[in-house]
CHARMM-style PDB file with segment names, atoms N, HN, CA, C and O in Angstrom:
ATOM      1  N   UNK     1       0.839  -1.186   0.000  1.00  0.00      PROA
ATOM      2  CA  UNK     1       0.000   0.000   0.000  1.00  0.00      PROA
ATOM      3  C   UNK     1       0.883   1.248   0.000  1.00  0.00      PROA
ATOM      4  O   UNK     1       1.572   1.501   0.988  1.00  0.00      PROA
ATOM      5  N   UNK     2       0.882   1.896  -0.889  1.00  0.00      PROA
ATOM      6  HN  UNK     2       0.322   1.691  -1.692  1.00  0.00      PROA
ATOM      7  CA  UNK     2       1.261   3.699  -0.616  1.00  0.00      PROA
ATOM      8  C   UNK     2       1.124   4.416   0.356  1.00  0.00      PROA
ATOM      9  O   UNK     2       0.060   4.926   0.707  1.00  0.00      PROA
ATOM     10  N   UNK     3       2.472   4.563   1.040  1.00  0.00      PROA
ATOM     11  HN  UNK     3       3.336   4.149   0.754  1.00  0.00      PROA
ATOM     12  CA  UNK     3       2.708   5.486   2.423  1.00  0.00      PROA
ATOM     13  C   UNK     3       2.657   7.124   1.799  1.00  0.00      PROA
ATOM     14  O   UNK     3       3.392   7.332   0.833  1.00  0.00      PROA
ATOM     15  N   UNK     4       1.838   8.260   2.304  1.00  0.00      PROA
ATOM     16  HN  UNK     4       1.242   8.091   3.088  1.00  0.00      PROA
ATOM     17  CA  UNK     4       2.516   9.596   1.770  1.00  0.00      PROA
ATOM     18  C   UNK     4       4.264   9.776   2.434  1.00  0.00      PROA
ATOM     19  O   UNK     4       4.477   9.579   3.630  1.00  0.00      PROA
ATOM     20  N   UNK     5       5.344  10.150   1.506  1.00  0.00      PROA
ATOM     21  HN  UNK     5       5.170  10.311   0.535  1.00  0.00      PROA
ATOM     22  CA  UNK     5       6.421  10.500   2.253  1.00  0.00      PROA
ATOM     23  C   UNK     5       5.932  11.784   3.115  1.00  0.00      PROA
ATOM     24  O   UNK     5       4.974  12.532   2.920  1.00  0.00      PROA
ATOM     25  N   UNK     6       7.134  11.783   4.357  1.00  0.00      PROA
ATOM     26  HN  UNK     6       7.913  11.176   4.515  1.00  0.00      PROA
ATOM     27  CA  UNK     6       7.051  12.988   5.001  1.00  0.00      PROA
ATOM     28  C   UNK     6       7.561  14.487   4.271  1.00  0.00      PROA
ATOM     29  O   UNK     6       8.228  14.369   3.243  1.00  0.00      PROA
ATOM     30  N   UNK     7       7.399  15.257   4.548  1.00  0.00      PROA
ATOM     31  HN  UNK     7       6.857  15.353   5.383  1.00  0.00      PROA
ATOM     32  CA  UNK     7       7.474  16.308   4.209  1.00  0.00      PROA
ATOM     33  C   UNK     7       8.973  17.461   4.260  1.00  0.00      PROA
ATOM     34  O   UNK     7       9.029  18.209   5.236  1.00  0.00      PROA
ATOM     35  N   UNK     8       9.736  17.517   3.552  1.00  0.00      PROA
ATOM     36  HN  UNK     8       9.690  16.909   2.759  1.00  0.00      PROA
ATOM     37  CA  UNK     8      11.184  18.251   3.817  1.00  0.00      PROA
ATOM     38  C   UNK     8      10.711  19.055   4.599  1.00  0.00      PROA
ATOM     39  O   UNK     8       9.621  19.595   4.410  1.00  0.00      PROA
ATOM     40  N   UNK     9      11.642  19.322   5.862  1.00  0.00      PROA
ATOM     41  HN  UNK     9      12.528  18.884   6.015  1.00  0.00      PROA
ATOM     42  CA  UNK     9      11.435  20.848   6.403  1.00  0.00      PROA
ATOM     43  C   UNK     9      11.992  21.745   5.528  1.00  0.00      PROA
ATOM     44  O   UNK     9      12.824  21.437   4.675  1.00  0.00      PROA
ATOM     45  N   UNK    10      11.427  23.175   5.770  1.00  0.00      PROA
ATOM     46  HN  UNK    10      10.751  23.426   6.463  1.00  0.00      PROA
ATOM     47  CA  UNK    10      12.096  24.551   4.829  1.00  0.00      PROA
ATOM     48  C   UNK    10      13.430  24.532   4.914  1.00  0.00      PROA
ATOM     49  O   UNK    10      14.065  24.579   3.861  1.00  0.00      PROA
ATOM     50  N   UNK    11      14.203  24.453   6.312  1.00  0.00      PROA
ATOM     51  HN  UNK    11      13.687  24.415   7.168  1.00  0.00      PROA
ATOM     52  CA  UNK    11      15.553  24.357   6.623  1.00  0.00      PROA
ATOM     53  C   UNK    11      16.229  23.464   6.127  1.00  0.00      PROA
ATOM     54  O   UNK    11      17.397  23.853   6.109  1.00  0.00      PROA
ATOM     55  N   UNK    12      16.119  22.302   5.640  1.00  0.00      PROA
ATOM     56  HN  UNK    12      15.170  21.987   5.654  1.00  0.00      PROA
ATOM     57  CA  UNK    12      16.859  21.060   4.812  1.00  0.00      PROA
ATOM     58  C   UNK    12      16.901  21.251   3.195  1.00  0.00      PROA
ATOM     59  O   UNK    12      17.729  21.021   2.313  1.00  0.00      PROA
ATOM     60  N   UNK    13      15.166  21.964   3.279  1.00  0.00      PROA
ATOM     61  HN  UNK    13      14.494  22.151   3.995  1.00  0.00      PROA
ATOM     62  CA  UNK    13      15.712  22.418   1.598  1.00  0.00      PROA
ATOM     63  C   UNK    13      16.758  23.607   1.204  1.00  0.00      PROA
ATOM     64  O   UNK    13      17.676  23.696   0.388  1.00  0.00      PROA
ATOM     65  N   UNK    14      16.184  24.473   2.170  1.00  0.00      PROA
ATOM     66  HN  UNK    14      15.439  24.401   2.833  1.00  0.00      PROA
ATOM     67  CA  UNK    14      17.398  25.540   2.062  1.00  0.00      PROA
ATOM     68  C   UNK    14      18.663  25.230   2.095  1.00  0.00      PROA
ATOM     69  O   UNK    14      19.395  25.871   1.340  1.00  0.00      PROA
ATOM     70  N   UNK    15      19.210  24.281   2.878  1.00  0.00      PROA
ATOM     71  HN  UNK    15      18.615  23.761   3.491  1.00  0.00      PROA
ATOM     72  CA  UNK    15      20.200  24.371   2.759  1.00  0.00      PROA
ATOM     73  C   UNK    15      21.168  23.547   1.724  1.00  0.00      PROA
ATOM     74  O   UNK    15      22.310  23.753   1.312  1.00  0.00      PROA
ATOM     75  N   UNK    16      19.901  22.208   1.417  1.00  0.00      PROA
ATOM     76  HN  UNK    16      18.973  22.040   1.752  1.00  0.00      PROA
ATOM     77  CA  UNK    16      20.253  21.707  -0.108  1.00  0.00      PROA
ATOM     78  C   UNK    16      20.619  22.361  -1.237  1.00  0.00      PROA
ATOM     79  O   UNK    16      21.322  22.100  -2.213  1.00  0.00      PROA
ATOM     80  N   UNK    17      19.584  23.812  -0.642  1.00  0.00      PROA
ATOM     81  HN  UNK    17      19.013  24.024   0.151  1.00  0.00      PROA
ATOM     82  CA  UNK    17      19.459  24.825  -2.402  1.00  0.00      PROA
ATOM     83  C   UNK    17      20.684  25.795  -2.711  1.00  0.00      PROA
ATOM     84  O   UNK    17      21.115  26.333  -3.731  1.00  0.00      PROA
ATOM     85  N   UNK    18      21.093  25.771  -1.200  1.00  0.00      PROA
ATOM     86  HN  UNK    18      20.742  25.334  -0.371  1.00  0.00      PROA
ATOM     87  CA  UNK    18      22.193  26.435  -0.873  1.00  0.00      PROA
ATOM     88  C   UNK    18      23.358  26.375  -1.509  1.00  0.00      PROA
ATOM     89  O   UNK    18      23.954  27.226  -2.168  1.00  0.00      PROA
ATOM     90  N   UNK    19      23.667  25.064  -1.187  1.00  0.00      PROA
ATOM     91  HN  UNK    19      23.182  24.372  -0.651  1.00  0.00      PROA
ATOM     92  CA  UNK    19      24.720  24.044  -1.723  1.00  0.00      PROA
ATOM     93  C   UNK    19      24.725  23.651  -2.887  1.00  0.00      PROA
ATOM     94  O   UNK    19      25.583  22.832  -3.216  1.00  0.00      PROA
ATOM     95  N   UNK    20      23.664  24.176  -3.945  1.00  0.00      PROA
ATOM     96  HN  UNK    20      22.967  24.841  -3.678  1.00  0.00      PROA
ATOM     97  CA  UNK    20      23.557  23.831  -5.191  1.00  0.00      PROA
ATOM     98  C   UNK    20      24.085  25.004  -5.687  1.00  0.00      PROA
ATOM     99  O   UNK    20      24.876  25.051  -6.629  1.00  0.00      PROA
ATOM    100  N   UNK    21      23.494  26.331  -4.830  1.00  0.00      PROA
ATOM    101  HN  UNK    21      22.851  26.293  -4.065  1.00  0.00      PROA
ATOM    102  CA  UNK    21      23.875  27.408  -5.792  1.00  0.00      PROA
ATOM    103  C   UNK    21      25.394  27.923  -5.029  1.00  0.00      PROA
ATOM    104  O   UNK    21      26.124  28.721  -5.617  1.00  0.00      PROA
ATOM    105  N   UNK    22      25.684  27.473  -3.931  1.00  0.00      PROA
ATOM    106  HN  UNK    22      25.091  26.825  -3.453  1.00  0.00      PROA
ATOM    107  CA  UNK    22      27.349  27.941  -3.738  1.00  0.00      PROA
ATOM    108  C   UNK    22      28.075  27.302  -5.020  1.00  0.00      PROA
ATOM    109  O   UNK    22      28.815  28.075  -5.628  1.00  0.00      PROA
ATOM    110  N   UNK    23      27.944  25.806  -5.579  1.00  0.00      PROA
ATOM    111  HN  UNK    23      27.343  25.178  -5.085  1.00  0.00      PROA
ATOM    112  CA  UNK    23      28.991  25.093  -6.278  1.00  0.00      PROA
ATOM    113  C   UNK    23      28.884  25.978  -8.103  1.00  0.00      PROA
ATOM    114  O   UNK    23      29.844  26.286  -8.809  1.00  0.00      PROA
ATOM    115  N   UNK    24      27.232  26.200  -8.440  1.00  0.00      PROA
ATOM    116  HN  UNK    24      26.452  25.950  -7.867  1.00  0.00      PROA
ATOM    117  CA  UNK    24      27.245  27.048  -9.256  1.00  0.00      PROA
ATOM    118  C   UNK    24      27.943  28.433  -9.290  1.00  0.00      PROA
ATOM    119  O   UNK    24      28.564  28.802 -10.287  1.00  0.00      PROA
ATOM    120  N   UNK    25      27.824  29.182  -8.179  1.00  0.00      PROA
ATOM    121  HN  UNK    25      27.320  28.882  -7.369  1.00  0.00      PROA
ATOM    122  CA  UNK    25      28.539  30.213  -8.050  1.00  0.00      PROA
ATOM    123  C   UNK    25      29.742  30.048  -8.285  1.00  0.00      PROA
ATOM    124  O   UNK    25      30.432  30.846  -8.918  1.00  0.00      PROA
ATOM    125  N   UNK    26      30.134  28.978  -7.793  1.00  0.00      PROA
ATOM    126  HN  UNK    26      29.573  28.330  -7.278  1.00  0.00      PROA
ATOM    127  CA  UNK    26      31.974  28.889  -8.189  1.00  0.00      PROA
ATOM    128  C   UNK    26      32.200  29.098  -9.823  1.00  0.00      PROA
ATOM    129  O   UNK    26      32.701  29.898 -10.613  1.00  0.00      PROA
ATOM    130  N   UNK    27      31.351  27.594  -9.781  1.00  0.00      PROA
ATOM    131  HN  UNK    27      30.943  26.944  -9.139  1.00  0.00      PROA
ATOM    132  CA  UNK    27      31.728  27.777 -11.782  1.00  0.00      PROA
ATOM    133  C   UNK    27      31.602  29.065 -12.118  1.00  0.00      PROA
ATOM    134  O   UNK    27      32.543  29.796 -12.425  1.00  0.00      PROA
ATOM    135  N   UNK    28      30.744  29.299 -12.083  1.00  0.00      PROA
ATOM    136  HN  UNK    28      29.979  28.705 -11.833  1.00  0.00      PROA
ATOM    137  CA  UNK    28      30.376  31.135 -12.727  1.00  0.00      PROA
ATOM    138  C   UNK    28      31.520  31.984 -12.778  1.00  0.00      PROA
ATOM    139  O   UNK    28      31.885  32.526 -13.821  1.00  0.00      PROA
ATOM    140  N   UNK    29      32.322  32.166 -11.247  1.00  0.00      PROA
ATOM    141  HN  UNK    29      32.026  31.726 -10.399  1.00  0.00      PROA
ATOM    142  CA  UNK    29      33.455  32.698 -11.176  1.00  0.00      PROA
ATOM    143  C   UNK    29      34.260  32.520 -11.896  1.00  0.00      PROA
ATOM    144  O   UNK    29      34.644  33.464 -12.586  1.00  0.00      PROA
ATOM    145  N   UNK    30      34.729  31.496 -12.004  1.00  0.00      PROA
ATOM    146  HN  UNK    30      34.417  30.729 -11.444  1.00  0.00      PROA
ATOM    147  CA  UNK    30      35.547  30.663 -12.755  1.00  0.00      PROA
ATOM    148  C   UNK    30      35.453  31.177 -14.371  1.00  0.00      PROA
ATOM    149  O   UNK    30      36.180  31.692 -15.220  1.00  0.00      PROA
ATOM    150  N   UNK    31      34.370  30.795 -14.249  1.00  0.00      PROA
ATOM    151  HN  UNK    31      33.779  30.377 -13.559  1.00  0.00      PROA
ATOM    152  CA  UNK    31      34.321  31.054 -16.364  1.00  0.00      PROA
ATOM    153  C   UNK    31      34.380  32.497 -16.177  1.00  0.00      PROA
ATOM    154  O   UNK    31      34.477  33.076 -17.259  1.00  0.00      PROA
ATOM    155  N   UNK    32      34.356  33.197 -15.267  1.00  0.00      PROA
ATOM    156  HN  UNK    32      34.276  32.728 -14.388  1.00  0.00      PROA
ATOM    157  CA  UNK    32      33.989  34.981 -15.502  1.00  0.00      PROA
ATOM    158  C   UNK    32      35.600  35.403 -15.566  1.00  0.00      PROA
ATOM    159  O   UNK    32      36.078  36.162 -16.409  1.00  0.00      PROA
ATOM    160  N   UNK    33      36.361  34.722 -14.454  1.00  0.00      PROA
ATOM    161  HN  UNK    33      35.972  34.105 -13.769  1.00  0.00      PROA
ATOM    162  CA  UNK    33      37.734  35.183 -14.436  1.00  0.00      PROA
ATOM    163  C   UNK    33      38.791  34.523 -15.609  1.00  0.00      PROA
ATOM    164  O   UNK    33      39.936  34.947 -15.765  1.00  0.00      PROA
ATOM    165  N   UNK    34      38.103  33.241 -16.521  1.00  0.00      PROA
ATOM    166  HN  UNK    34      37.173  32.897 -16.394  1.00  0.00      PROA
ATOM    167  CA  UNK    34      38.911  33.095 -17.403  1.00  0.00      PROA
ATOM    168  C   UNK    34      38.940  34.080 -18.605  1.00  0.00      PROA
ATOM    169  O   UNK    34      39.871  34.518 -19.282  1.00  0.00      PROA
ATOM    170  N   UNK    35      37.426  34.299 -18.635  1.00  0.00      PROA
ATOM    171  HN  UNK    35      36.670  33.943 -18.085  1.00  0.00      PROA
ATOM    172  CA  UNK    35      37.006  35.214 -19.841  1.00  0.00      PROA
ATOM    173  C   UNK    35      37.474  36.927 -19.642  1.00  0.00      PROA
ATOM    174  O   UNK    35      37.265  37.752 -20.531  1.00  0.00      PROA
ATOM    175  N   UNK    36      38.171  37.289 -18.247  1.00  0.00      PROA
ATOM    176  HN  UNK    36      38.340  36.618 -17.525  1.00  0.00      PROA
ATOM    177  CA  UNK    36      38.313  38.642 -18.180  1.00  0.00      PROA
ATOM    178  C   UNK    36      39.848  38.407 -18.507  1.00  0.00      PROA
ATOM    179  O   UNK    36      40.610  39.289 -18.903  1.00  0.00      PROA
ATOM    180  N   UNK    37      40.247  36.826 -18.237  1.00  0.00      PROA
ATOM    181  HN  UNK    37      39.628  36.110 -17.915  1.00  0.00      PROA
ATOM    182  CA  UNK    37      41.739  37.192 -18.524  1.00  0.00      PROA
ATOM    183  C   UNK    37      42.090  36.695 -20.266  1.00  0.00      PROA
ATOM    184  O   UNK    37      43.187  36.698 -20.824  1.00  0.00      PROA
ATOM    185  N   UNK    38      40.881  36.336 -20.775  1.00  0.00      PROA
ATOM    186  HN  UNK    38      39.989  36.334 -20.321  1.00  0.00      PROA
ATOM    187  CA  UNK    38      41.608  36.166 -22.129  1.00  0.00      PROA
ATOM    188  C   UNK    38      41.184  37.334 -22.804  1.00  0.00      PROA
ATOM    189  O   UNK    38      41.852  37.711 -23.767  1.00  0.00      PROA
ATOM    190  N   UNK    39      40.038  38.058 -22.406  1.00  0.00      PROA
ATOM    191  HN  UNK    39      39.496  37.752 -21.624  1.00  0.00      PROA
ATOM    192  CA  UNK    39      39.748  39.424 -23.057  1.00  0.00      PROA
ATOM    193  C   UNK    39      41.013  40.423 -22.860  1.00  0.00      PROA
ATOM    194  O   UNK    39      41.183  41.242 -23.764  1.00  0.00      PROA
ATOM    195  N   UNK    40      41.957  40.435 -21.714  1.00  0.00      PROA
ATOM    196  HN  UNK    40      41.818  39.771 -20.980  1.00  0.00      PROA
ATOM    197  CA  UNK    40      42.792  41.028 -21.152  1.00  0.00      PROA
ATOM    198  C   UNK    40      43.715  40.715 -22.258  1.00  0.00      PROA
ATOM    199  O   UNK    40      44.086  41.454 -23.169  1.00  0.00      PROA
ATOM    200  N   UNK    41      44.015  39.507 -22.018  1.00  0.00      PROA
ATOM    201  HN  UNK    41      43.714  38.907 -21.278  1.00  0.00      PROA
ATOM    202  CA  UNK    41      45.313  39.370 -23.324  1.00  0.00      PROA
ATOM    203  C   UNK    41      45.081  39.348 -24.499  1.00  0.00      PROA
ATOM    204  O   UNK    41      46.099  39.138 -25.159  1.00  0.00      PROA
ATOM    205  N   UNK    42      44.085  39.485 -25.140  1.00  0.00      PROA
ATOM    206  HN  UNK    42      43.258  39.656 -24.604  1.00  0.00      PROA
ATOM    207  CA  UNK    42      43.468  40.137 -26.479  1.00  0.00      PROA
ATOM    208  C   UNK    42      43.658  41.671 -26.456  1.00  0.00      PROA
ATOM    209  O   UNK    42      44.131  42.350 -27.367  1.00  0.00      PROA
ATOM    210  N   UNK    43      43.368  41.947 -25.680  1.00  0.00      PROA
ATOM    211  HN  UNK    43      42.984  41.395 -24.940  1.00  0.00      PROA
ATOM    212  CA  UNK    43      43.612  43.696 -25.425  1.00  0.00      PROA
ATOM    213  C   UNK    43      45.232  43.841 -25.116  1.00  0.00      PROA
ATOM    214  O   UNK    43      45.635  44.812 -25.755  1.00  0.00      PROA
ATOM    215  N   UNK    44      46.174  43.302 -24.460  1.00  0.00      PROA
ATOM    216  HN  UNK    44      45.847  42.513 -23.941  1.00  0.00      PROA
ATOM    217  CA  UNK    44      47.428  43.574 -24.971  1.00  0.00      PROA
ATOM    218  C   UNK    44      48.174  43.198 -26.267  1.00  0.00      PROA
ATOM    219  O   UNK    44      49.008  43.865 -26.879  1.00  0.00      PROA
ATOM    220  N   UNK    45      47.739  42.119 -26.513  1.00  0.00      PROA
ATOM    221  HN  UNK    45      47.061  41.577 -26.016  1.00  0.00      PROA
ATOM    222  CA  UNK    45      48.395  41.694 -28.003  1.00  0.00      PROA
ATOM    223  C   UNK    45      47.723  42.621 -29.184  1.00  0.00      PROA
ATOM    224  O   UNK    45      48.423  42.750 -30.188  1.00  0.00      PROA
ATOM    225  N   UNK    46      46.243  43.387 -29.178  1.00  0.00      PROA
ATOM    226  HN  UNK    46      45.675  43.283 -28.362  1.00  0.00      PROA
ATOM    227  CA  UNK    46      46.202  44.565 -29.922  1.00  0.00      PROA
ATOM    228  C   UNK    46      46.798  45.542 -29.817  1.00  0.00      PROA
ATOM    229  O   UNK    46      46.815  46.378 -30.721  1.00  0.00      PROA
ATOM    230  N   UNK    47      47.426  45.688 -28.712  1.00  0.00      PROA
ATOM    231  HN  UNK    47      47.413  45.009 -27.978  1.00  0.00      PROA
ATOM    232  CA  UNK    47      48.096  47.144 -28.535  1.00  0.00      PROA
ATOM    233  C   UNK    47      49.813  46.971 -28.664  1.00  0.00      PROA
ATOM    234  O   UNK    47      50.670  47.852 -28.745  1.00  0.00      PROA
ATOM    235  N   UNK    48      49.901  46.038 -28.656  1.00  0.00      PROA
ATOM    236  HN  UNK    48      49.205  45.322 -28.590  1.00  0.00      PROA
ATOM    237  CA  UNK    48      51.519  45.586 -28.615  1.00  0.00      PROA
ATOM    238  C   UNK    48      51.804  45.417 -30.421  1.00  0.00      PROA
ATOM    239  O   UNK    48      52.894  45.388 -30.993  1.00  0.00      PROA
ATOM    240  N   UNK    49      50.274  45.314 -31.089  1.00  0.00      PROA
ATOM    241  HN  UNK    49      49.388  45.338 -30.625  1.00  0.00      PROA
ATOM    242  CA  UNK    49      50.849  45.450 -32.676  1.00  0.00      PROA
ATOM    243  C   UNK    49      50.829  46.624 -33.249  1.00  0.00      PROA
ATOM    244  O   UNK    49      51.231  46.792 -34.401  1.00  0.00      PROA
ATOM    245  N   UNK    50      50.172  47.933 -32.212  1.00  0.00      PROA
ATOM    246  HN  UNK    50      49.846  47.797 -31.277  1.00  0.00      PROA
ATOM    247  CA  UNK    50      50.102  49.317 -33.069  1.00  0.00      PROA
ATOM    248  C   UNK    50      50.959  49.918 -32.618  1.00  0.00      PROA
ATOM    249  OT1 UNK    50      51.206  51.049 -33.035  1.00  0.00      PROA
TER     250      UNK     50
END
């Protein structure tokens, strides 16, 4: 027979959701600081040819 499961408390999801969006946040960083440093060295190698 089908039991209803119990119910997450707010506090367990939060802090699941938490932990989903700290590890996203990283990546994000990550791709943000690769992309400021290859825009960076695109911007010196234009200026190093004029």
């Amino acid at each position: 027979m089908a039991v209803p499961k119990k119910r997450t408390s707010k506090t367990k999801k939060n802090i699941r959701k938490n932990a989903w969006k700290r590890k996203i946040l990283n990546k994000v960083n990550k791709a943000f600081t690769l992309a400021k440093m290859i825009y960076k060295e695109e911007e010196k190698q234009k200026s190093d040819l004029d």
